[in-house]
Every structure is written in structure tokens, then in C-alpha cells.
C-alpha positions in Angstrom: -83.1 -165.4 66.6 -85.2 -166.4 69.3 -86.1 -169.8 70.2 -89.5 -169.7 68.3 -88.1 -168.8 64.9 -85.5 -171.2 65.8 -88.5 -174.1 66.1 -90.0 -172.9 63.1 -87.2 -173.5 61.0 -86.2 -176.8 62.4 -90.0 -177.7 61.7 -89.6 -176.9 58.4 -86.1 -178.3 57.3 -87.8 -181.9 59.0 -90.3 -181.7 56.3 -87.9 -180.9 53.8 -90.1 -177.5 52.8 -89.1 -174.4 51.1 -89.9 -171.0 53.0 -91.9 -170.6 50.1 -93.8 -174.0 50.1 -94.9 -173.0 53.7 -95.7 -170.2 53.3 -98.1 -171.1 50.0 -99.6 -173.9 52.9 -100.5 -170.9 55.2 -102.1 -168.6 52.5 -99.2 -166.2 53.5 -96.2 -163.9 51.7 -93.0 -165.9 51.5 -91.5 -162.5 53.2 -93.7 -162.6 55.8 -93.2 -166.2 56.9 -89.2 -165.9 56.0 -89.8 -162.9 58.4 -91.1 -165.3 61.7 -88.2 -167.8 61.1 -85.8 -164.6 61.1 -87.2 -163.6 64.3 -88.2 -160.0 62.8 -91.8 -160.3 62.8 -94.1 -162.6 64.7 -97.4 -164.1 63.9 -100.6 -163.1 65.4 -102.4 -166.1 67.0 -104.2 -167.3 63.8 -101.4 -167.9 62.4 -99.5 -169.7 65.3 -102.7 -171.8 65.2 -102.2 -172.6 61.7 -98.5 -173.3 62.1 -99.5 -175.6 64.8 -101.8 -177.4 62.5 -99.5 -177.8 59.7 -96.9 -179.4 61.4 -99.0 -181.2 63.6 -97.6 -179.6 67.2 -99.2 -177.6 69.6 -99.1 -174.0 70.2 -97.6 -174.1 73.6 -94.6 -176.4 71.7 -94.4 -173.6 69.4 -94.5 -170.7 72.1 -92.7 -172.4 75.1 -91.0 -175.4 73.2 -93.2 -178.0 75.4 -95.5 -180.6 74.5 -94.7 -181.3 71.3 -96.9 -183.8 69.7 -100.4 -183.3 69.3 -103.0 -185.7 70.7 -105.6 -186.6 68.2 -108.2 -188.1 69.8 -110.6 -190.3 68.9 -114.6 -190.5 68.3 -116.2 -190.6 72.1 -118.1 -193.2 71.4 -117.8 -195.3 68.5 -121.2 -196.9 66.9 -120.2 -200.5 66.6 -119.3 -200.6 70.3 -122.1 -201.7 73.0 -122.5 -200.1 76.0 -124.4 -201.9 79.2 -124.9 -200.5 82.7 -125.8 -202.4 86.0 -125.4 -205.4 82.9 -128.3 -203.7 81.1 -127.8 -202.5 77.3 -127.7 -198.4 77.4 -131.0 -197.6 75.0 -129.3 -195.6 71.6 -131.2 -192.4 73.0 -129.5 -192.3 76.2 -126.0 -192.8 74.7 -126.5 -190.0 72.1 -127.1 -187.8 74.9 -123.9 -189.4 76.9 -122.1 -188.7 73.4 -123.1 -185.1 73.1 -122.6 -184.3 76.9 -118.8 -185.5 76.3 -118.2 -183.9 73.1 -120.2 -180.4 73.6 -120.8 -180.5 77.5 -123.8 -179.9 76.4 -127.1 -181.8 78.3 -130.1 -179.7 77.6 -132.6 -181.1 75.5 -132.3 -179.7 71.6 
């Protein structure tokens, strides 16, 4: 068994699921899923990336058994916050672009 299929089951038998409850989550047969925790088969990345998201870890935790929570983060910039620079108020425009340039990287105009 190798140290993934070993994290996958301990993952599961936290939540209390069935192999088959899992794998039903995933869209998944129950073989194939019994199959990653048995260390027989492995996932492609999809899947790992699904896995990840169901029981809210990252990848690399599930890979390399590091970082195990996952960081959700938080709207950039919320609307009912103000922003000022130099003590002036930044115009809505301007901070719609600062939004989309921190969420996208994106600065062109669209």
C-alpha cells in the first residue's frame, strides 16, 4: 500500500464514508476507487483534483503528504470596503481595474 492509498483511506474513514459513497461523489466505479486506496491503480490528475476537492486538501497533500489544509481565500476586494490613496477616495473605475489585475493579472482594457 503506498502512502497515497494509505491518505486516501484515512481521508475517507475521517468522514465516516463508504468506498462506495466516495466513489458515487466522484462520478466513479466503486472498483475503481476501492482500487486507488488498495494501491493497485492510480488516478489520473482529474481525479486527484477531484479527490482534493472533496475532502478539501491539496494535491501536493495527497501526492507528497504536505500541506494539508486548503486555503480558501477570500473576495480581493470586497464592495462595502473603501479604498483611499495619498487620503483621496480610489474612483469605482479604478478599483475594478485593481480588482481584475489581482484576480486575472489581467490590465488591458476589455
Amino acid at each position: 500500500m503506498s502512502a497515497f492509498s494509505e491518505r486516501l483511506s484515512m481521508l475517507r474513514t475521517k468522514k465516516g464514508w463508504s468506498k462506495t459513497h466516495v466513489a458515487k461523489l466522484l462520478g466513479i466505479r466503486m472498483q475503481t476507487y476501492a482500487n486507488y486506496e488498495y494501491g493497485s491503480r492510480e488516478p489520473d490528475f482529474e481525479v486527484v483534483s477531484k479527490i482534493a476537492e472533496l475532502y478539501s486538501v491539496t494535491v501536493d497533500y495527497l501526492l507528497n503528504g504536505q500541506s494539508k489544509e486548503r486555503v480558501e481565500l477570500s473576495p480581493v476586494i470586497d464592495d462595502s470596503a473603501i479604498f483611499t490613496y495619498e487620503g483621496k477616495r480610489i474612483p469605482k473605475k479604478d478599483l475594478e481595474l485593481i480588482k481584475r489585475i489581482l484576480e486575472t493579472g489581467e490590465y488591458g482594457d476589455k
